[in-house]
N, CA, C and O of each residue as an XYZ file, in Angstrom:
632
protein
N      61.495    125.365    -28.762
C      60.412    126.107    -29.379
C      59.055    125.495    -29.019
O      58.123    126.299    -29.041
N      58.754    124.206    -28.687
C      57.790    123.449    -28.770
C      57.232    123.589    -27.340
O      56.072    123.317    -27.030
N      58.347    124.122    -26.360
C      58.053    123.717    -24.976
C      57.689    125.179    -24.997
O      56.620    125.258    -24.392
N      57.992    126.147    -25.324
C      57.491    127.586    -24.898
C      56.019    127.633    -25.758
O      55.051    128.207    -25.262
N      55.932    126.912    -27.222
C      54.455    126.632    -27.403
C      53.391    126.343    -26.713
O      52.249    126.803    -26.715
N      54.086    125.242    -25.922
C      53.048    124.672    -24.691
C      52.730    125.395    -23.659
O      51.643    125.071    -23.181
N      53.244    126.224    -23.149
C      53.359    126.972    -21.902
C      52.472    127.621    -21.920
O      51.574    127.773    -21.092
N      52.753    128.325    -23.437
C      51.786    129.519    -23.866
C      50.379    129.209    -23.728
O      49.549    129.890    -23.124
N      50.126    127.779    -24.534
C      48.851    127.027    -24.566
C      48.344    127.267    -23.273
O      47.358    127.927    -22.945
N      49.664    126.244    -22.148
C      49.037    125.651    -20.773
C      48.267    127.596    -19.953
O      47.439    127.801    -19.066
N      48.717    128.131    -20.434
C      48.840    129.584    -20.149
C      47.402    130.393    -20.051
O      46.873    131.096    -19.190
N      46.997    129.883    -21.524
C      45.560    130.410    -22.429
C      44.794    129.452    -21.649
O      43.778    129.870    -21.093
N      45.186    128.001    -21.498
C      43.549    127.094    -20.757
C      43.993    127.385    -19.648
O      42.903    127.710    -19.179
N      44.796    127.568    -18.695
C      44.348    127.625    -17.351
C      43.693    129.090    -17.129
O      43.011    129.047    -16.105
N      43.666    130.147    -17.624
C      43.103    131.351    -17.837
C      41.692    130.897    -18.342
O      40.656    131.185    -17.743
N      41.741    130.192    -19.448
C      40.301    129.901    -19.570
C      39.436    129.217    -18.694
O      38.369    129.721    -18.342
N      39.858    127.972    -18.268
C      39.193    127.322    -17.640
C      39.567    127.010    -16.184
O      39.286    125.916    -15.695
N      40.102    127.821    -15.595
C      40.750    127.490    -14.166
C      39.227    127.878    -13.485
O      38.942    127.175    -12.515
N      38.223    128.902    -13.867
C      37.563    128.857    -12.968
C      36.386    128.318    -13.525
O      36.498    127.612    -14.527
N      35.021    128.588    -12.927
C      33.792    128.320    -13.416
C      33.309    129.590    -14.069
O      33.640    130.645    -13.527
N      32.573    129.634    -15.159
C      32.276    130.395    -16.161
C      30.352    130.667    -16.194
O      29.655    129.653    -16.220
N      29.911    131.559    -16.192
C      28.678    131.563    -16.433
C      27.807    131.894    -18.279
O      28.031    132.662    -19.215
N      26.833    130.844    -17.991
C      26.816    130.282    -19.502
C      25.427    131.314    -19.383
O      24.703    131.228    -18.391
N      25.104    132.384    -20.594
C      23.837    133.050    -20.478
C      22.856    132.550    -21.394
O      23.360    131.915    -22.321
N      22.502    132.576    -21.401
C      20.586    133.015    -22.252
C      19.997    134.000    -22.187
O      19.969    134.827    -21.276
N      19.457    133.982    -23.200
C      18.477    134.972    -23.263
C      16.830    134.581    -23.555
O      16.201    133.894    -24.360
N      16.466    135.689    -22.076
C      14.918    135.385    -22.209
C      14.159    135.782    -23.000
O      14.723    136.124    -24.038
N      12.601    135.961    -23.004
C      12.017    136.214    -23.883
C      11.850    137.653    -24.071
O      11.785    138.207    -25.168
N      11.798    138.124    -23.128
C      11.988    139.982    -23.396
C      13.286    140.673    -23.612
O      13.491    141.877    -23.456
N      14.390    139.498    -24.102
C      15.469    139.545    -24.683
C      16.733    140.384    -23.760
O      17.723    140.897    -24.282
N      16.421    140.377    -22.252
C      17.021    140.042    -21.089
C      18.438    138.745    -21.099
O      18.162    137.548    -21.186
N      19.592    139.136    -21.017
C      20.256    137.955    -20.801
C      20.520    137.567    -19.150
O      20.890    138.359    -18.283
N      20.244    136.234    -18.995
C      20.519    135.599    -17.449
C      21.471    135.078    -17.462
O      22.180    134.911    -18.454
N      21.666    134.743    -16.445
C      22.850    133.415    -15.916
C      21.995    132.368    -15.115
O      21.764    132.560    -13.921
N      21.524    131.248    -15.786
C      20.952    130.038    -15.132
C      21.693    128.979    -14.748
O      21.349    128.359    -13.742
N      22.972    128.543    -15.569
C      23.911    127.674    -15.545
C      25.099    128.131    -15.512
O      25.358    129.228    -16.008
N      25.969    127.413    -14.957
C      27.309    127.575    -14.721
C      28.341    126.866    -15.174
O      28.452    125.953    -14.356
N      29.349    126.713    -16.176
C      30.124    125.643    -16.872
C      31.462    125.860    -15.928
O      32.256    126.771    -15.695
N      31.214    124.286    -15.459
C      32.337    123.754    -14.145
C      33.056    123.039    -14.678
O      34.227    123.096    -14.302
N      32.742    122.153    -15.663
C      33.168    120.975    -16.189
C      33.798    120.896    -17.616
O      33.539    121.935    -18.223
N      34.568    119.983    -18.394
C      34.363    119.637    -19.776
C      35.101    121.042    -20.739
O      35.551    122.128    -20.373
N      35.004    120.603    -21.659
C      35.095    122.064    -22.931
C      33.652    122.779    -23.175
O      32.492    122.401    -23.338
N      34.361    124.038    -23.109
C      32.717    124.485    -23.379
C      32.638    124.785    -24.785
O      33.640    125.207    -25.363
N      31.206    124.555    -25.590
C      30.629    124.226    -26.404
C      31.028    125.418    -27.490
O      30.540    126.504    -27.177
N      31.621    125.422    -28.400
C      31.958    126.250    -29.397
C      33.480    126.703    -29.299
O      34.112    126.998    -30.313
N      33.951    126.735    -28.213
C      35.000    127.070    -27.992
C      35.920    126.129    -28.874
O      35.703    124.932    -29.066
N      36.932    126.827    -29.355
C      37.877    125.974    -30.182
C      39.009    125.255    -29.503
O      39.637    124.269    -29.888
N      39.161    126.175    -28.091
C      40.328    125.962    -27.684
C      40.004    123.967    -26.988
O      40.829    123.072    -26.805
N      38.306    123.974    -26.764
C      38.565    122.798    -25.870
C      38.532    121.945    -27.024
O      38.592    120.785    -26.617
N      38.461    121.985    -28.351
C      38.616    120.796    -29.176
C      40.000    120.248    -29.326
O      40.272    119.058    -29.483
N      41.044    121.477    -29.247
C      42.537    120.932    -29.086
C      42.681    120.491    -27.623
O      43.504    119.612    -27.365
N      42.055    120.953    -26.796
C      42.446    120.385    -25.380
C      42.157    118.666    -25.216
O      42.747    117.686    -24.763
N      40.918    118.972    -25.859
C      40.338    117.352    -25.710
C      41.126    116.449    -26.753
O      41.494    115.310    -26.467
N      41.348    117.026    -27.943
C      42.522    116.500    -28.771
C      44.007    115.975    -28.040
O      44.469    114.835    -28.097
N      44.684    117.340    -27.240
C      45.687    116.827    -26.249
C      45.465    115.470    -25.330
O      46.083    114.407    -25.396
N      44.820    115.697    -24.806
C      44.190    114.787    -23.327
C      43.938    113.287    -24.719
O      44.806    112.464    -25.009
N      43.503    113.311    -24.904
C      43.234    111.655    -26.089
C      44.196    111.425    -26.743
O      44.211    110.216    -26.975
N      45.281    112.073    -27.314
C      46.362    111.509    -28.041
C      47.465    110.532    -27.126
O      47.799    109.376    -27.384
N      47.742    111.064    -26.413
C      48.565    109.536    -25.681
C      47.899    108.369    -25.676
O      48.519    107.394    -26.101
N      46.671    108.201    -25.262
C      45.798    106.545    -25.550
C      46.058    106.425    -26.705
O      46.692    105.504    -27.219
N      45.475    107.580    -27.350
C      45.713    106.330    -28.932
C      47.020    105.897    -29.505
O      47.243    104.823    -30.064
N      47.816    106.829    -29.301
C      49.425    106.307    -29.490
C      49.642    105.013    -28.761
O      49.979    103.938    -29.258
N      49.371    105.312    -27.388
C      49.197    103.919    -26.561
C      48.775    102.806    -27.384
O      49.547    101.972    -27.857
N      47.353    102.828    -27.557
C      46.567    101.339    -28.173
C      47.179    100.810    -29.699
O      47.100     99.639    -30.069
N      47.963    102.202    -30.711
C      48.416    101.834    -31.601
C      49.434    100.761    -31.561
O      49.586     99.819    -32.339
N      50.197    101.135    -30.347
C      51.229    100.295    -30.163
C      51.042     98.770    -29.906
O      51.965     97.981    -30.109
N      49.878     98.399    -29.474
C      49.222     97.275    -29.228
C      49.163     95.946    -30.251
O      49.268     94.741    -30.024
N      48.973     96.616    -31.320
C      48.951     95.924    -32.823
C      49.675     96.897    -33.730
O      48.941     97.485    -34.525
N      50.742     97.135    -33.765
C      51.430     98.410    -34.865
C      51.020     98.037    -36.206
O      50.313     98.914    -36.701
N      51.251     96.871    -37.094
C      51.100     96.851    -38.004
C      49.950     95.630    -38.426
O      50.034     94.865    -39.387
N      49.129     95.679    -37.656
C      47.245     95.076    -38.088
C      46.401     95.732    -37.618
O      45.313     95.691    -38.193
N      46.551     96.699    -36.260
C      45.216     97.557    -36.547
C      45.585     99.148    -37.014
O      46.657     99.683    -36.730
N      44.494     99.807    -37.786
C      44.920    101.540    -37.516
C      43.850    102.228    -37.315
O      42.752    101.936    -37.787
N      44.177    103.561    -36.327
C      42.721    103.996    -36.284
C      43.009    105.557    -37.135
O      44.025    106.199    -37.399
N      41.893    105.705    -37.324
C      41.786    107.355    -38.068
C      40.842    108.040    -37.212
O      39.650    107.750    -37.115
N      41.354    108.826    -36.690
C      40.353    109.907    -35.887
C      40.056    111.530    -36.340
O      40.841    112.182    -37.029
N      39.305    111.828    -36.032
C      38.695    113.314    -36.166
C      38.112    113.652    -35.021
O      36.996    113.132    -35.005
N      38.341    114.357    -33.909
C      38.354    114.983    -32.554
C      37.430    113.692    -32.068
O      38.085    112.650    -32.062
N      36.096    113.547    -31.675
C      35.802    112.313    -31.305
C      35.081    111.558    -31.750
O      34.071    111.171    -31.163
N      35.613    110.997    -33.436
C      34.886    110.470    -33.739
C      36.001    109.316    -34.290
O      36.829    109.925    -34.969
N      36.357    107.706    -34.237
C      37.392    107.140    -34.296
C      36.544    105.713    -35.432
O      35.497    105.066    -35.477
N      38.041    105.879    -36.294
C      37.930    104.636    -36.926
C      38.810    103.751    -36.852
O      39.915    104.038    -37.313
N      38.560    102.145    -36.135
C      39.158    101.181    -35.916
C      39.599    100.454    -36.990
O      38.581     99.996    -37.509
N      40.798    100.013    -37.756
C      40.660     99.079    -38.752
C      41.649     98.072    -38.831
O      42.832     98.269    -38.552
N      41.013     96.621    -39.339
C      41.615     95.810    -38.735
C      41.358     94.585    -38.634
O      40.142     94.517    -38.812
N      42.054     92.790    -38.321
C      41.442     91.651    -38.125
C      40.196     92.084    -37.157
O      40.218     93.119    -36.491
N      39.390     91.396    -37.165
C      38.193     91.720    -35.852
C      38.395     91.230    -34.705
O      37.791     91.606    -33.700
N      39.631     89.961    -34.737
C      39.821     89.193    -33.411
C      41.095     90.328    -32.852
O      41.106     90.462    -31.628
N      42.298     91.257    -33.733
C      42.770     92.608    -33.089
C      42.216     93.967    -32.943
O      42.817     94.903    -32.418
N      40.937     94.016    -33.483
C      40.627     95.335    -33.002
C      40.186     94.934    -31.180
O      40.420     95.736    -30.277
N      39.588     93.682    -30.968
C      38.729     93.903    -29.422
C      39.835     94.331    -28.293
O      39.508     95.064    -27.360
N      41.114     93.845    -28.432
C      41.838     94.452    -27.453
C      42.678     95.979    -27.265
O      43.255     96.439    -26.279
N      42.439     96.650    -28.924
C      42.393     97.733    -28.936
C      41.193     98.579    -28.667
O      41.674     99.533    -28.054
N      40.187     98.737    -28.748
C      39.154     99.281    -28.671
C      38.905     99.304    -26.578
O      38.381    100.181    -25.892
N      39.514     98.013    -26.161
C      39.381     97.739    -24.867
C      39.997     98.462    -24.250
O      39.489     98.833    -23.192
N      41.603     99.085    -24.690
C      42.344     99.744    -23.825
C      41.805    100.827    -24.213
O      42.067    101.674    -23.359
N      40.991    101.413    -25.304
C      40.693    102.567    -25.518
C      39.978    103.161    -24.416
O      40.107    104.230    -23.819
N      39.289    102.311    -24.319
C      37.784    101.973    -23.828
C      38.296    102.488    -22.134
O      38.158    103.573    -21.568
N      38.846    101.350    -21.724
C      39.865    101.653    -20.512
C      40.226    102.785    -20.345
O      39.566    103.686    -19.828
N      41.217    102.840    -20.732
C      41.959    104.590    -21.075
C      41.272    105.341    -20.433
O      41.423    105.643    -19.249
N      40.169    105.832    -21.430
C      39.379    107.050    -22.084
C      38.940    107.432    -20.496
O      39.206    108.503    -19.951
N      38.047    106.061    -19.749
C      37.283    106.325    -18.615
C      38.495    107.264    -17.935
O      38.364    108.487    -17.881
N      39.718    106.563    -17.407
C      40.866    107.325    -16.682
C      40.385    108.925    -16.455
O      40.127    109.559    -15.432
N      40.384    109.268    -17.836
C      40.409    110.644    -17.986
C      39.418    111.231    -18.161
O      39.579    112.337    -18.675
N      38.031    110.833    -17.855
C      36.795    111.117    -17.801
C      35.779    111.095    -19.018
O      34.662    111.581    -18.841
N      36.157    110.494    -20.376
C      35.830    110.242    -21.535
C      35.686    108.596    -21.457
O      36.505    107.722    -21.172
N      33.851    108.535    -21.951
C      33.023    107.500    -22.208
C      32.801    106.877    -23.655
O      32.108    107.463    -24.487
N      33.321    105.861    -23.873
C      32.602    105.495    -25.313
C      31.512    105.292    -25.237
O      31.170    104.562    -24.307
N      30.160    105.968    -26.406
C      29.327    105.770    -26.115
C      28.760    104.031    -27.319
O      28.409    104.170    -28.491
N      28.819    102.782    -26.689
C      28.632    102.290    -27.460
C      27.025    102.008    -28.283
O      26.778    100.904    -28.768
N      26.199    102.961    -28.334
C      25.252    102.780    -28.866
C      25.545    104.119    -30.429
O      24.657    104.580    -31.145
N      27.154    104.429    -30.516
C      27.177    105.094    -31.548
C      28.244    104.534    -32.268
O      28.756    105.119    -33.222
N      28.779    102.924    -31.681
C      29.611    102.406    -32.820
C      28.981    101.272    -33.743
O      27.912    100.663    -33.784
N      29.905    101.285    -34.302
C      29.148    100.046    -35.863
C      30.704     99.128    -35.678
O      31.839     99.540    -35.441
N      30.199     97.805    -35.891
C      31.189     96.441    -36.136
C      30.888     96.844    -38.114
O      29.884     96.930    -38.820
N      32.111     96.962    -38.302
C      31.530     96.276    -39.948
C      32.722     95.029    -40.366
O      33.936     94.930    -40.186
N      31.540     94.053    -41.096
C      32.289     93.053    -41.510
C      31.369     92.392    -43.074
O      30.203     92.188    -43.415
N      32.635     92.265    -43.606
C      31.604     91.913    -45.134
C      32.412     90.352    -45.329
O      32.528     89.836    -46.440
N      32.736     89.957    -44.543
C      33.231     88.517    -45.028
C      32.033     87.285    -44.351
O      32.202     86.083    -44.559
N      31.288     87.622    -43.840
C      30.374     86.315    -43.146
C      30.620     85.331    -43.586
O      31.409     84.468    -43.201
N      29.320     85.410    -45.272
C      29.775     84.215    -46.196
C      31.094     83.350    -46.424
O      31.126     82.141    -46.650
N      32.157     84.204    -46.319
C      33.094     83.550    -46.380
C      33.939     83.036    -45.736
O      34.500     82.012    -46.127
N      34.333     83.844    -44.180
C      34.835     83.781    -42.936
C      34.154     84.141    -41.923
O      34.148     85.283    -41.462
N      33.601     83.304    -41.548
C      32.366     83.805    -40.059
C      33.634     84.129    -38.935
O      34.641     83.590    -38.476
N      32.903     85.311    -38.840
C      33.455     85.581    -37.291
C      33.297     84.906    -36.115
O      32.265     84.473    -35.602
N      34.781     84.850    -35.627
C      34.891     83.519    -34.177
C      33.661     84.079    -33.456
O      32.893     85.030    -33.601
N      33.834     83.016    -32.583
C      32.541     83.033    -31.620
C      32.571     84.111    -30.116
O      31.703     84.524    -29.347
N      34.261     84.286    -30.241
C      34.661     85.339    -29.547
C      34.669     86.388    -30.180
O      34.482     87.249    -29.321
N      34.763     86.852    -31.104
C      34.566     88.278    -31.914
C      32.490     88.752    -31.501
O      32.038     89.670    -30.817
N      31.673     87.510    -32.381
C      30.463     87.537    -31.971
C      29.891     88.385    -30.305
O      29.267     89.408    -30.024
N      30.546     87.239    -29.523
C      30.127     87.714    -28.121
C      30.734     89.141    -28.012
O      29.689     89.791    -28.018
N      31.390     89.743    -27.948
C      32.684     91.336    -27.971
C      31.357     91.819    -28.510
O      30.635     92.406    -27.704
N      30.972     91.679    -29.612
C      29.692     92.623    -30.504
C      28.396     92.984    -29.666
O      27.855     94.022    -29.285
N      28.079     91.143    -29.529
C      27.290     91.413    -28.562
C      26.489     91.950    -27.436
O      25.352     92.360    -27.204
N      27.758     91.727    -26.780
C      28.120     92.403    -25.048
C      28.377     93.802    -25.123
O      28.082     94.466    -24.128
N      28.916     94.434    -26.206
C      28.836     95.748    -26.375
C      27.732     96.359    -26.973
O      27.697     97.587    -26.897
N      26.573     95.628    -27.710
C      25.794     96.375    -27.966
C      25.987     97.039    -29.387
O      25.266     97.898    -29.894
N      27.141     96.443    -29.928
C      27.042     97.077    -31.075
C      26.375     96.954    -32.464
O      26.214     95.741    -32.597
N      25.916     97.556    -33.536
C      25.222     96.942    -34.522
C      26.838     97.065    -35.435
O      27.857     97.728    -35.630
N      25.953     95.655    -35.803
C      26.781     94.889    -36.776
C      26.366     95.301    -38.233
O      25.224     95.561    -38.613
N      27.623     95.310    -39.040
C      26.936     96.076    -40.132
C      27.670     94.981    -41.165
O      28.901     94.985    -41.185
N      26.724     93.762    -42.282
C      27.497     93.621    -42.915
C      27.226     93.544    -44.440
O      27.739     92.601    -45.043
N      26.391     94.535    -45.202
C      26.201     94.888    -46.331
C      27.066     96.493    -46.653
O      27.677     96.763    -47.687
N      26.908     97.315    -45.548
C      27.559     98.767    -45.907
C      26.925     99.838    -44.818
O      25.824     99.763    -44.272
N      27.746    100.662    -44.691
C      27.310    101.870    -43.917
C      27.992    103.224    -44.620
O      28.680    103.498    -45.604
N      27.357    103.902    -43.480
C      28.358    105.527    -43.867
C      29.469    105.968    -42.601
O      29.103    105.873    -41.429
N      30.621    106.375    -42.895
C      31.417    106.487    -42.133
C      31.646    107.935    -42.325
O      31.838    108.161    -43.519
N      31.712    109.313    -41.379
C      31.817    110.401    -41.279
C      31.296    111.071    -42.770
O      31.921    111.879    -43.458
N      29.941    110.470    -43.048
C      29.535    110.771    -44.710
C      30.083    110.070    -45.900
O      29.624    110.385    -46.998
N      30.598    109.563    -45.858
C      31.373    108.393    -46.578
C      31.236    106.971    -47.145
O      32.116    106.139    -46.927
N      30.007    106.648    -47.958
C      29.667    105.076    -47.787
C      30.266    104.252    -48.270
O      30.686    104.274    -49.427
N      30.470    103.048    -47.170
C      31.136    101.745    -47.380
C      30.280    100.600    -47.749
O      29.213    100.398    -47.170
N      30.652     99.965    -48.547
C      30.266     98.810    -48.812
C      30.590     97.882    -49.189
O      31.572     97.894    -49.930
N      29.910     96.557    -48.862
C      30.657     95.292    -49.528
C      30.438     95.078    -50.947
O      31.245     94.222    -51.308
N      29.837     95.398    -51.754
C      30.003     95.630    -52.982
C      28.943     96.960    -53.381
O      28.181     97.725    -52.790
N      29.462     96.678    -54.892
C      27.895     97.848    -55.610
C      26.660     97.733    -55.725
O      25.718     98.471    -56.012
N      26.827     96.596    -55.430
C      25.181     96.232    -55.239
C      24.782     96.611    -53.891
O      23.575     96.851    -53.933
N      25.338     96.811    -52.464
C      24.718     97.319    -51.635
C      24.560     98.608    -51.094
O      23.770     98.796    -50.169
């Protein structure tokens, strides 16, 4: 049943996207053109490329889960991923992610992840966790943030 599901799927995207598609606008005398052409990627509203891009990313992460089964987990929502975990096992998960992702033409963008850590005071992070933060550019968060609308924090006071 599952394999004639797929077919059907593989069926609907190669119909959709086997060729190049012309993306319109409309001008100001309310004329529609064709200026651009969508060659690449999911196109933008379409539902079908959020499961496609969903397909295409689920083997990595099954992959990287396997890496640490029971100290790291991630929670995802199409592309938006939460790592959780010691901080010295998330860097080699996040790495194969990281890895992975390029394979298949998907970039982490690291100027949209957050390190959070609320133990400083109490357990400073190794000096190898530090540099990983670093070198990636990431902001470090360790009073509280918001996670997909959601705020975290190290206590109520922050």
């Amino acid at each position: 049943m599952a394999k004639k599901k797929l077919q059907s799927l593989w069926k609907l995207a190669a119909f959709a996207y086997s060729e190049p598609s012309m993306l319109l606008s409309r001008r100001s005398n309310g004329s529609m053109t064709c200026e651009l052409w969508s060659e690449q990627g999911a196109r933008q509203g379409d539902p079908l490329g959020v499961l496609l891009f969903c397909l295409g990313l689920h083997p990595i992460l099954q992959r990287a889960s396997a890496l640490a089964p029971s100290e790291v987990s991630s929670k995802c929502y199409v592309d938006d991923m939460t790592l959780v975990g010691p901080p010295e096992k998330l860097i080699p998960v996040y790495t194969f992610i990281e890895t992975e992702s390029r394979k298949i033409g998907l970039e982490v963008q690291p100027s949209k992840c957050q390190f959070l850590y609320f133990h400083q005071s109490t357990h400073p992070l190794p000096n190898r966790v530090q540099k990983f933060i670093d070198d990636n550019i990431f902001e470090l968060q360790q009073e509280g943030a918001v996670l997909l609308g959601a705020p975290i924090a190290k206590d109520t006071a922050s």
